[in-house]
N, C-alpha and C positions, 0 to 999 in steps of 0.2 A: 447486466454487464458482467456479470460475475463467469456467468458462463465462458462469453468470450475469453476470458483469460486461459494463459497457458495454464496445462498441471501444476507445474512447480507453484506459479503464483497464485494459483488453486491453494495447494496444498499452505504454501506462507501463509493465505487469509484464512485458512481455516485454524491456523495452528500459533502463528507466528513464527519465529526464529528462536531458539536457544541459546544462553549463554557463549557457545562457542560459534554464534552463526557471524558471520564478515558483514561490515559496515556496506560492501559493496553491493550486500542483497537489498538492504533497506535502500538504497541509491535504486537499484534496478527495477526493483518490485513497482516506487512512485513512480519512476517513469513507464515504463508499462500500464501503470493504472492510467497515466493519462496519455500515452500513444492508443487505445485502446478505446478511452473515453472518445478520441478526435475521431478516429477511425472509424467506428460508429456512426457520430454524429455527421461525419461527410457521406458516409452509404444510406445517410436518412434512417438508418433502425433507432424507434428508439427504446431507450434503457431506465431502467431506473438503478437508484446510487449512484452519487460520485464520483470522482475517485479521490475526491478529500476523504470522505466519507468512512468509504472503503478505507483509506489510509488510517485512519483513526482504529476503526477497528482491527486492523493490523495492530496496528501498538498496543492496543487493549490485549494482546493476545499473547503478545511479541515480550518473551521474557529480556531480551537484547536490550529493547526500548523502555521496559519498566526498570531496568538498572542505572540504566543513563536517565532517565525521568523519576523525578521524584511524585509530579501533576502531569495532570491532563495537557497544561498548557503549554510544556516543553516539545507537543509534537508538533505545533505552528512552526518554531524555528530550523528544525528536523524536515518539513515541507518543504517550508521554501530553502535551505539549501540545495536540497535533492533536485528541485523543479527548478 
């Protein structure tokens, strides 16, 4: 799935966001991972990871999300607002 994604959101999963990146990327980013995930799954290709998954390792990566997050488990609430 990874592929499919845009550069930028290439680039996010590879790296995450910095300190100064906008709340609005990590908004963007989830939904992309799952317009992307749909998109796929209706052309019948399939993919492996999720894009929870994917999201997760966003945040692992994502200095933005490890300041707002003390655990792991603060990115469920971070999901589901974004989605």
């Amino acid at each position: 799935m990874t592929i499919c994604l845009s550069r930028i959101d290439r680039e996010l999963l590879a790296g995450g966001v910095g300190e100064g990146g906008r709340n609005t990327s990590v908004a963007k980013f989830a939904r992309n991972l799952i317009g992307t995930a749909l998109q796929l799954q209706y052309l019948g290709i399939q993919h492996s990871g999720s894009p929870r998954q994917l999201f997760e390792t966003y945040g692992d990566r994502s200095k933005l999300l490890q300041k707002i997050c003390s655990d792991s488990c603060c990115i469920e609430p971070i999901w589901d607002l974004y989605t």
